[in-house]
C-alpha positions as CSV (number, residue, x, y, z in Angstrom):
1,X,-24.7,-102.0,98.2
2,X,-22.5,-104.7,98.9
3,X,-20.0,-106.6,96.7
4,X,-21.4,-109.6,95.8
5,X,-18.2,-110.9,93.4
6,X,-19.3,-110.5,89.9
7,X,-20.1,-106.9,87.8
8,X,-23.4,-106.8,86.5
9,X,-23.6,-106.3,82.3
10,X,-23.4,-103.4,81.1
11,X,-26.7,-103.4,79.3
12,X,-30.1,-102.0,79.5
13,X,-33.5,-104.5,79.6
14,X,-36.8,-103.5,78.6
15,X,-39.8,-104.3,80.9
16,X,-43.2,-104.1,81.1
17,X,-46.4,-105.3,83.9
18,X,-47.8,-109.1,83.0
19,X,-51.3,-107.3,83.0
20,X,-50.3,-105.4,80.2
21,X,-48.8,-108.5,78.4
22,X,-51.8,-110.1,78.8
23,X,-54.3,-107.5,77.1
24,X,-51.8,-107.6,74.3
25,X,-52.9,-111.1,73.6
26,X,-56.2,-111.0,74.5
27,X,-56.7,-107.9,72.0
28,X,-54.5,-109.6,69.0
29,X,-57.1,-112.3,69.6
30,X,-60.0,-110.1,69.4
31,X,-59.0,-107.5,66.9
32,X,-59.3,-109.0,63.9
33,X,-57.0,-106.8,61.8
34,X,-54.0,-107.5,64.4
35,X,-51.5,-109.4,62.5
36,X,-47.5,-109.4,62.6
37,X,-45.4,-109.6,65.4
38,X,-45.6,-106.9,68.3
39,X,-43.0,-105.4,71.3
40,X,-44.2,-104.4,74.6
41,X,-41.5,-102.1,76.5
42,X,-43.2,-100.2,79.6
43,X,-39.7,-99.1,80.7
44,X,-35.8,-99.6,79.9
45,X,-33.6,-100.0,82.8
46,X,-30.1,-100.4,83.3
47,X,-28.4,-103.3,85.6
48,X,-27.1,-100.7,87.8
49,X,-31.0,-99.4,88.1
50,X,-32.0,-103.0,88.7
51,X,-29.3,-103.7,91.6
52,X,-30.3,-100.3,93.6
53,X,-34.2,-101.4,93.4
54,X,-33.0,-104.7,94.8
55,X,-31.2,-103.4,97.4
56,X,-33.6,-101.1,98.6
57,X,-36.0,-103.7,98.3
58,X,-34.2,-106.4,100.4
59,X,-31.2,-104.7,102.2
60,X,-29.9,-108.1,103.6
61,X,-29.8,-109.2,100.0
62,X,-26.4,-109.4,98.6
63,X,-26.5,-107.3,95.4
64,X,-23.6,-106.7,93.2
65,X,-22.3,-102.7,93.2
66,X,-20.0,-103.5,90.1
């Protein structure tokens, strides 16, 4: 990876596939007992995780190694 000037955050996001957000609505819509608030997380990953994917995703792409 290049240096592209600023470190990343040291900190971990969670993610998760728009198809999967979009069955959660459709079934809090449809389930009538569904109530509250709910948190869709298909995976945690780290900055540093993030940059590599980009990197290998779009090696002309400069992508912080900080």
């Amino acid at each position: 990876m290049c240096d592209a000037g600023q470190p990343f955050p040291n900190k971990a996001i969670g993610w998760c596939n728009v198809k999967d957000v979009v069955e959660a609505h459709i079934n809090a819509y449809e389930i009538a007992s569904a109530s509250g608030r709910y948190l869709l997380a298909e995976r945690v990953a780290h900055y540093s995780e993030l940059a590599s994917i980009l990197y290998d995703m779009y090696p002309s792409l400069k992508v912080s190694n900080k």
